[in-house]
C-alpha positions as CSV (number, residue, x, y, z in Angstrom):
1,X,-44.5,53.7,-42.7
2,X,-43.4,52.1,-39.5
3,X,-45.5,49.0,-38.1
4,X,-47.3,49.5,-34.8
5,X,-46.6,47.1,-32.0
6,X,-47.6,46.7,-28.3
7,X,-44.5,44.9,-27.4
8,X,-40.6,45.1,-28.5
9,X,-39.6,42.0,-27.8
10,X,-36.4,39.8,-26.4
11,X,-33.9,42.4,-26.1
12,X,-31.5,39.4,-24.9
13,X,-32.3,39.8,-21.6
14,X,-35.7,40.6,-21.5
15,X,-39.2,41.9,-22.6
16,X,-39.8,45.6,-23.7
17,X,-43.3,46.5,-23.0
18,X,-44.7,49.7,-24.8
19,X,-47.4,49.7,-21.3
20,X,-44.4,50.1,-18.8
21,X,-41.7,51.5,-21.4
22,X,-43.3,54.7,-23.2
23,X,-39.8,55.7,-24.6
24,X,-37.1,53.5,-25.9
25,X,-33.6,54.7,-24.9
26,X,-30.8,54.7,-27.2
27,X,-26.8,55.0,-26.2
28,X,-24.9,56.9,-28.9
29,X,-21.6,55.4,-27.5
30,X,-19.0,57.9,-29.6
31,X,-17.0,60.9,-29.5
32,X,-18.0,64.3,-31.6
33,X,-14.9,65.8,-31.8
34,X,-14.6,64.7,-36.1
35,X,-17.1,65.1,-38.4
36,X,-17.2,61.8,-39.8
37,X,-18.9,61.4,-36.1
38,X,-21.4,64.2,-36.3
39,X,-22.1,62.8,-39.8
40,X,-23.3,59.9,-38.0
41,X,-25.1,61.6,-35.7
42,X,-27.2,63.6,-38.4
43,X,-28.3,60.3,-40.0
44,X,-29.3,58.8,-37.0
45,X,-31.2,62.1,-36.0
46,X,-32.6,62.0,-39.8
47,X,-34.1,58.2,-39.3
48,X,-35.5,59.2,-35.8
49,X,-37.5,62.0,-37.3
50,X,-40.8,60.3,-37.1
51,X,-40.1,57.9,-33.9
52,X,-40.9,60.4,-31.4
53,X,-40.6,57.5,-28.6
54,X,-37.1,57.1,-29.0
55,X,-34.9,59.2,-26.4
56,X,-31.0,59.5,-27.2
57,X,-28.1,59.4,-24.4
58,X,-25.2,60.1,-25.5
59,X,-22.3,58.4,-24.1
60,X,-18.5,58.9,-24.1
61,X,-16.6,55.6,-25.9
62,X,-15.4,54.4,-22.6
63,X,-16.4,51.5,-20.8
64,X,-16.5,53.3,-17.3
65,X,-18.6,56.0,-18.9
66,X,-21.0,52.6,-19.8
67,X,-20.9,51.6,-15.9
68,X,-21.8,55.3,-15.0
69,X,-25.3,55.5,-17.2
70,X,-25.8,51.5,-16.7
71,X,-28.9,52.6,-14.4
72,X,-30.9,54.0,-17.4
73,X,-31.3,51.0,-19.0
74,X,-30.8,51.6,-22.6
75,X,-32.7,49.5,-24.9
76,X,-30.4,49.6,-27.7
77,X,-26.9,51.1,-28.7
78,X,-25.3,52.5,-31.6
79,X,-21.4,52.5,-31.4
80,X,-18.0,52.9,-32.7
81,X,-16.4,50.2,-31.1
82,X,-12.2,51.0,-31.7
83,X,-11.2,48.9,-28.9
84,X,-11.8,45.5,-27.3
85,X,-12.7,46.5,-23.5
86,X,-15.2,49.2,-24.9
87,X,-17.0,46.0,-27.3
88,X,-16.5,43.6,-23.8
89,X,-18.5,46.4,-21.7
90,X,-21.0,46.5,-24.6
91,X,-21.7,42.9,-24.8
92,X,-22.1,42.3,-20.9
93,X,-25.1,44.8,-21.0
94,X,-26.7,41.8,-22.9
95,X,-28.9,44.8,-25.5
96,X,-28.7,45.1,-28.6
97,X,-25.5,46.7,-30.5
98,X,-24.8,48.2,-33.7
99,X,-21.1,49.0,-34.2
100,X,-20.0,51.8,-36.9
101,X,-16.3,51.2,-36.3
102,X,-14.1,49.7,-39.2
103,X,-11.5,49.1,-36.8
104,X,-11.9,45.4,-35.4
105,X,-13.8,43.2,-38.0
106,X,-14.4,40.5,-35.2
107,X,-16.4,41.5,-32.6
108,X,-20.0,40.0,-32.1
109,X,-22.0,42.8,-33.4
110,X,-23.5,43.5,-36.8
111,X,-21.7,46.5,-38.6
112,X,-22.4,49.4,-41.0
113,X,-19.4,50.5,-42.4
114,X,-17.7,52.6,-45.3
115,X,-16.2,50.1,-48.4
116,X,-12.2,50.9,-47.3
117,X,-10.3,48.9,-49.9
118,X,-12.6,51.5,-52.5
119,X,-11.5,54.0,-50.5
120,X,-8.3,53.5,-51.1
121,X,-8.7,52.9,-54.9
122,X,-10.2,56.5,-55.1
123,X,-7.3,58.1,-53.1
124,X,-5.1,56.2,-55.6
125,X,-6.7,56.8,-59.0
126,X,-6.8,60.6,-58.1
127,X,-3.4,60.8,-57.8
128,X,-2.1,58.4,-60.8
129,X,-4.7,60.5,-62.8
130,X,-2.5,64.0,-62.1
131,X,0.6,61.7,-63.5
132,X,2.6,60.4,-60.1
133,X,4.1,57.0,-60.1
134,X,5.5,57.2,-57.1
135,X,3.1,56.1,-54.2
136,X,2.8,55.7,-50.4
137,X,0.8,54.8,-47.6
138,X,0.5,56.2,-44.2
139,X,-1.5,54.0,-41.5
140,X,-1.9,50.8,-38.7
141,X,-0.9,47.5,-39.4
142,X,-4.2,46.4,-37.5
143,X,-6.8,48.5,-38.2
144,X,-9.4,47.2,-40.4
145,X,-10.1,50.3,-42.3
146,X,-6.2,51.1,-42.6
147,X,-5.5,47.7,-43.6
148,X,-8.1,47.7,-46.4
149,X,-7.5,51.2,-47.5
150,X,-3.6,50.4,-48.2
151,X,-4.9,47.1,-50.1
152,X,-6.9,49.3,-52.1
153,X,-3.9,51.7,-53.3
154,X,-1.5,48.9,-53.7
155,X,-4.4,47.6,-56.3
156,X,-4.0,50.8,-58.1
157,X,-0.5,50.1,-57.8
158,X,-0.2,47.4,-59.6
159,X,-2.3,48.5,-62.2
160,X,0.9,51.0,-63.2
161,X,3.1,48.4,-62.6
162,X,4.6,50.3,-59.3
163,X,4.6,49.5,-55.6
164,X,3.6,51.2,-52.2
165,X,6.0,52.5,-49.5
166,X,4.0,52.2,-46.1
167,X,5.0,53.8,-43.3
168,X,2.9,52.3,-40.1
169,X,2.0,53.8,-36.7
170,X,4.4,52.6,-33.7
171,X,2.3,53.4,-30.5
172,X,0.4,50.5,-29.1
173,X,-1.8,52.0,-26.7
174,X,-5.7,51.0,-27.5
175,X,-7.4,54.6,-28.2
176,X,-9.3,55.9,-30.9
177,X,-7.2,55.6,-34.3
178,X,-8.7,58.8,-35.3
179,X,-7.5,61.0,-32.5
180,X,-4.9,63.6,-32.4
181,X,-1.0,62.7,-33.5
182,X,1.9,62.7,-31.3
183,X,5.3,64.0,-32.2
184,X,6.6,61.1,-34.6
185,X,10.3,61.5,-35.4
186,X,10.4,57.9,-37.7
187,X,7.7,58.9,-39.7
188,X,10.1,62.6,-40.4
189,X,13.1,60.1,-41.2
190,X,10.6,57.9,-43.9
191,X,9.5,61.5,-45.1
192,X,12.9,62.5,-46.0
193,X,13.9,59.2,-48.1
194,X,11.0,59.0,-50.2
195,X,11.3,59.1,-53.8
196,X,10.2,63.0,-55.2
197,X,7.7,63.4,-56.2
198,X,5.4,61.1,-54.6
199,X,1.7,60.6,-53.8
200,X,0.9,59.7,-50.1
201,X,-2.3,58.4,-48.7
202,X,-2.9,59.2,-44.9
203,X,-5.5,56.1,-43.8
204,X,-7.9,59.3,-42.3
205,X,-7.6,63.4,-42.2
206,X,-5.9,63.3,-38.8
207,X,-2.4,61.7,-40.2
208,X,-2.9,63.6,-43.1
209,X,-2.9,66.8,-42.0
210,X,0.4,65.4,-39.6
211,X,2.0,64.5,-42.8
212,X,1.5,67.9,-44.4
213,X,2.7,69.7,-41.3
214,X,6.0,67.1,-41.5
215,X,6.6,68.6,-44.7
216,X,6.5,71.8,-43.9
217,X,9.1,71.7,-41.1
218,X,11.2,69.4,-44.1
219,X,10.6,72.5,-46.1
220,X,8.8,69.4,-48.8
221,X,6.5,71.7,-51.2
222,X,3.0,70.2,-51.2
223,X,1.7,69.2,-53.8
224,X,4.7,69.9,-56.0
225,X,7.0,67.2,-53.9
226,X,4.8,65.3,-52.4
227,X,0.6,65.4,-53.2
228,X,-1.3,64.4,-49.8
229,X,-4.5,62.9,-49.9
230,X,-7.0,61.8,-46.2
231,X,-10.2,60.3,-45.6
232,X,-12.9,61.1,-43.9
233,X,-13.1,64.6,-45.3
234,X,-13.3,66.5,-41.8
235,X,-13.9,70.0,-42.9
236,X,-12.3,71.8,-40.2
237,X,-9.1,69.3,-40.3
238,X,-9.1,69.6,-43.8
239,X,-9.2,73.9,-43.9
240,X,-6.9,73.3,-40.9
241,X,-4.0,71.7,-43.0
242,X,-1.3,73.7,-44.6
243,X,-2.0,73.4,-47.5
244,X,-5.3,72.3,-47.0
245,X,-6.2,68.3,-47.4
246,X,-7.9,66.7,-49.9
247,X,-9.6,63.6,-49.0
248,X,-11.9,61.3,-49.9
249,X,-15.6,61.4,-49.1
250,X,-17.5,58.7,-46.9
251,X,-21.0,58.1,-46.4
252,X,-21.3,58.8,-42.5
253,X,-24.8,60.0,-42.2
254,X,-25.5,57.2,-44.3
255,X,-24.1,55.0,-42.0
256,X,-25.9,56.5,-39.1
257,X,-29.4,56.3,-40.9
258,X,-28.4,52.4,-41.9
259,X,-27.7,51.6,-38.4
260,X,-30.6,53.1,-36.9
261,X,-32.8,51.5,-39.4
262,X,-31.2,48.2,-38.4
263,X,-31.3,48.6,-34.8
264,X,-35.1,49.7,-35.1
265,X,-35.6,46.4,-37.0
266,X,-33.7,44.5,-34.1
267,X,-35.6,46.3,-31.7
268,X,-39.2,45.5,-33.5
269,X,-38.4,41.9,-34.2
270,X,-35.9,40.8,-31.2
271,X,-34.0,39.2,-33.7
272,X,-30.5,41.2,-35.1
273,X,-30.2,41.5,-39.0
274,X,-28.9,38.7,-41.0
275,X,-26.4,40.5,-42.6
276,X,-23.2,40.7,-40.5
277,X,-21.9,43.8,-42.2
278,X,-23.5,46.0,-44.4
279,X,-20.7,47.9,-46.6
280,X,-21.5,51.4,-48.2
281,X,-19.6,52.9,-51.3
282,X,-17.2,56.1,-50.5
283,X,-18.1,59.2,-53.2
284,X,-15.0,60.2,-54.6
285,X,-12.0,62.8,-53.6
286,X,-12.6,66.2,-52.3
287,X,-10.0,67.5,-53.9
288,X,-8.2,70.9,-52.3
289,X,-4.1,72.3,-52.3
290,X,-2.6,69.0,-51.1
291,X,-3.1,67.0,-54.3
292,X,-3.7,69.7,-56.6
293,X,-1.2,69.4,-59.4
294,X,0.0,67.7,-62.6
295,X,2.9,66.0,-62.1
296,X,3.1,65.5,-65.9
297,X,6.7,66.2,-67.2
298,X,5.2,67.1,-70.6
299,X,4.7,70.7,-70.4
300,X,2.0,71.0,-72.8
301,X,0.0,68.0,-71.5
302,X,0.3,69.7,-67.7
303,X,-0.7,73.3,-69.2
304,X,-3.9,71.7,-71.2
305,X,-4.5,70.0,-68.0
306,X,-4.4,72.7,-65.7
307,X,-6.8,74.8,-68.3
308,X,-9.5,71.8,-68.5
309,X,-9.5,71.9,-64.8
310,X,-9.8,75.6,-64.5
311,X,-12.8,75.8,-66.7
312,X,-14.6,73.1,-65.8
313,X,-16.9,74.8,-64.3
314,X,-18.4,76.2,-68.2
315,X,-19.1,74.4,-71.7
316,X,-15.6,74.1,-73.6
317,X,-14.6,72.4,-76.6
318,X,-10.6,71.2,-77.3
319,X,-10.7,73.8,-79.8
320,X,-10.7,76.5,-76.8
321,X,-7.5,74.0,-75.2
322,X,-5.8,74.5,-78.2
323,X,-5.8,77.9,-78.4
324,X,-4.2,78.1,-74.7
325,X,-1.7,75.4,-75.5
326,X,-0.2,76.3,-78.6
327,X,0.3,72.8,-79.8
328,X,-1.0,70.7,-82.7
329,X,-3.9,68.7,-81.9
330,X,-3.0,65.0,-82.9
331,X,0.2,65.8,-81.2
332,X,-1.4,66.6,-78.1
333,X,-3.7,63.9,-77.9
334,X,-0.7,61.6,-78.6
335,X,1.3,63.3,-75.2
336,X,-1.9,63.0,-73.1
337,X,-2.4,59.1,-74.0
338,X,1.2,58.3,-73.4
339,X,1.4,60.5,-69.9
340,X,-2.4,60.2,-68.8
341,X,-3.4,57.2,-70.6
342,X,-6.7,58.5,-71.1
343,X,-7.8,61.6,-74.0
344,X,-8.5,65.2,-74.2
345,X,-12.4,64.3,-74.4
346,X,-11.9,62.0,-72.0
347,X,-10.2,64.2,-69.4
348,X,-12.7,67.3,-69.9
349,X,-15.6,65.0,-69.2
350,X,-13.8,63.5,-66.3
351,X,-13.0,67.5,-64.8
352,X,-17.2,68.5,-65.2
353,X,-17.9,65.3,-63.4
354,X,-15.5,65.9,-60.8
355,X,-17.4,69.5,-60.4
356,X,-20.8,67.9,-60.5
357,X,-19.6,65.2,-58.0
358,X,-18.3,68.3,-55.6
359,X,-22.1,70.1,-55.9
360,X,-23.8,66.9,-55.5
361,X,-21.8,66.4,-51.6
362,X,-21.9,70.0,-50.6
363,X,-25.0,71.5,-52.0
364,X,-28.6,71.0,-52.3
365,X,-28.9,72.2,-56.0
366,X,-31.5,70.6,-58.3
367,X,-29.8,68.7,-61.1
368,X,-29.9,71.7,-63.9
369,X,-28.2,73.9,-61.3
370,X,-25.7,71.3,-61.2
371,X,-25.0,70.5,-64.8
372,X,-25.4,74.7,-65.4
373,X,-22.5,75.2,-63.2
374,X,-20.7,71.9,-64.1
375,X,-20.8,73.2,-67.8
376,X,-22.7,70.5,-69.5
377,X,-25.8,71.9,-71.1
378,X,-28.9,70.5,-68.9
379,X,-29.6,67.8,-66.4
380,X,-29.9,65.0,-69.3
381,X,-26.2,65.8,-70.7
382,X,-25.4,65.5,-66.6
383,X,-26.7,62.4,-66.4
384,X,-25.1,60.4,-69.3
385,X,-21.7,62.2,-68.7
386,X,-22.0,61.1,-65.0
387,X,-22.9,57.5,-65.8
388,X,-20.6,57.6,-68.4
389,X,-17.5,58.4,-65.8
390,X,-18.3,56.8,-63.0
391,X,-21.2,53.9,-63.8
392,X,-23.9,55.6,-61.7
393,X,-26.6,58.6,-62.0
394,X,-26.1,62.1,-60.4
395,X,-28.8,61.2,-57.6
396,X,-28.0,57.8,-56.6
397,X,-24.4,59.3,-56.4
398,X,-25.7,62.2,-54.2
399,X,-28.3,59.1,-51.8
400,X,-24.7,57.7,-51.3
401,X,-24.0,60.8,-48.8
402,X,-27.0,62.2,-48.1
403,X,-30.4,61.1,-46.2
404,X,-34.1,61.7,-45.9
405,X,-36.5,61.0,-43.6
């Protein structure tokens, strides 16, 4: 329950009082045009269910679009900060500031942000599970969150005893990192020489859906050639893309509800939180056309692959594999720990789990809907499979996107 208080103290410049200030104004100081931002929004909107004095004002990320509202006097902001001159503006209004922005790590504000370098683990383990040893990376060489998302997939890397080819964004003009692509004829060129087939990581949905569309003029066949994989998982970029992206989920309305709650705090207390940054876990690929595939060269390994993945969505035993794949048993288990390091038990648990993670984003099901149409048995069988696979429980995994008031 929140505390009463008459006053909300030192704002840096000044005294709040609840006698003279009914309402307390917060700036939303981002775009909409993503859904990473709307996420944001929703979990902002989720905290402020029951704080009916707060008023919102939403403002463009633009320090002349700060000047403009500068006579409303906001109490407090909540901002993705991609550039220097908008965090400069922001600081000279002397209010509190909570940035929501992976892109500069320095500035003076305290940050809720998505863990990048898991990010790009997850990107990376997806597509070494489906059998690619070839790898890349598409991104900024300054960028925080494109920095940390490469570092992630060169960790996965080296766990296969391969490298990363990067491929980095030329302009230098300071605008958002996650807007809309320009016609890029050295990124076609670095296309073209790649090793086939490879596994390429765009650093969000934007430059992944420009590296599919670069395929598709190279006449590249995605996933087949060259598997695609984004972040942010922007629905309507994602649908958008030929074929369309996968991409790994992040916990935006998560991060908006975290940054309200800490600006509320800030707010009550006049004093900012003691953490500098609070870092929240991504929750695994969405996985669509781009990525796909088995890029297994055993034939019967890619065929008992494809089937496990097919049916994951009912109870089925190895037997049921076997009778698809007509191939001896211990034989296949040897082909799928010499091409997938992992076994056939091992991979159907991890293709329910990958169901029951997609559910647990995109629906609202109670758990024995989940595990019903995940095809484990009941909600208990969920729950050790899920902790089994990925060292958490179905919920927690689900609080990782999703918030309540």
């Amino acid at each position: 329950m929140r505390k009463s208080f008459v006053v909300l103290r030192h704002c840096e410049n000044g005294l709040i009082n609840r006698m003279t200030a009914p309402f307390i104004r917060i700036g939303l100081v981002m775009e909409h045009s993503l859904s990473f931002y709307r996420q944001i929004l929703r979990g902002i909107k989720t905290f402020a269910s029951d704080r009916p004095d707060w008023l919102f004002t939403p403002i463009a990320a633009d320090p002349k679009a700060l000047e403009l509202v500068k006579p409303l006097r906001c109490h407090g902001y909540i901002a993705h900060i991609f550039h220097r001159p908008l965090g400069l503006k922001l600081r000279s209004l002397k209010r509190p500031v909570i940035n929501v922005s992976g892109v500069l790590p320095d500035l003076p504000f305290p940050r809720v942000v998505s863990d990048h370098v898991e990010v790009g683990r997850q990107a990376g383990r997806h597509l070494v599970s489906s059998g690619l040893r070839h790898l890349a990376f598409v991104g900024y060489r300054s960028h925080e969150f494109s920095v940390d998302r490469e570092r992630g997939l060169r960790e996965i890397a080296a766990e296969i005893g391969t490298s990363v080819h990067s491929f980095y964004e030329q302009n230098r003009r300071l605008e958002d990192p996650t807007g809309v692509w320009r016609w890029n004829e050295p990124l076609l060129t670095w296309l073209r020489s790649l090793p086939k087939p490879i596994g390429i990581v765009a650093s969000h949905d934007t430059q992944g859906a420009q590296v599919a569309e670069y395929c598709h003029q190279l006449q590249l066949i995605v996933p087949d050639q060259v598997a695609i994989v984004g972040a942010d998982d922007d629905d309507l970029l994602c649908e958008l893309s030929r074929p369309s992206l996968s991409s790994v989920r992040l916990p935006a309305e998560r991060i908006g509800f975290e940054a309200a709650r800490l600006l509320d705090e800030w707010l009550q207390t006049g004093s900012p939180p003691t953490e500098k940054t609070l870092v929240l876990p991504p929750a695994g690929v969405a996985i669509r056309q781009s990525s796909n595939l088995q890029a297994v060269p055993d034939p019967y390994v890619a065929a008992a692959v494809r089937f496990i993945a097919d049916q994951a969505h009912r109870p089925f035993k190895v037997d049921d594999i076997l009778r698809a794949v007509p191939i001896a048993r211990r034989a296949l288990e040897r082909r799928f720990r010499k091409w997938l390091q992992r076994s056939i038990l091992q991979e159907i648990r991890r293709a329910h789990v990958e169901r029951a993670k997609h559910l647990l984003a995109t629906t609202d099901l109670a758990m024995p809907e989940v595990a019903h149409r995940s095809g484990l048995t009941d909600s208990r069988q969920l729950s050790i499979t899920f902790r089994q696979v990925t060292g958490m429980t179905p919920s927690g995994f689900r609080r990782q996107l999703k918030v309540t008031g």
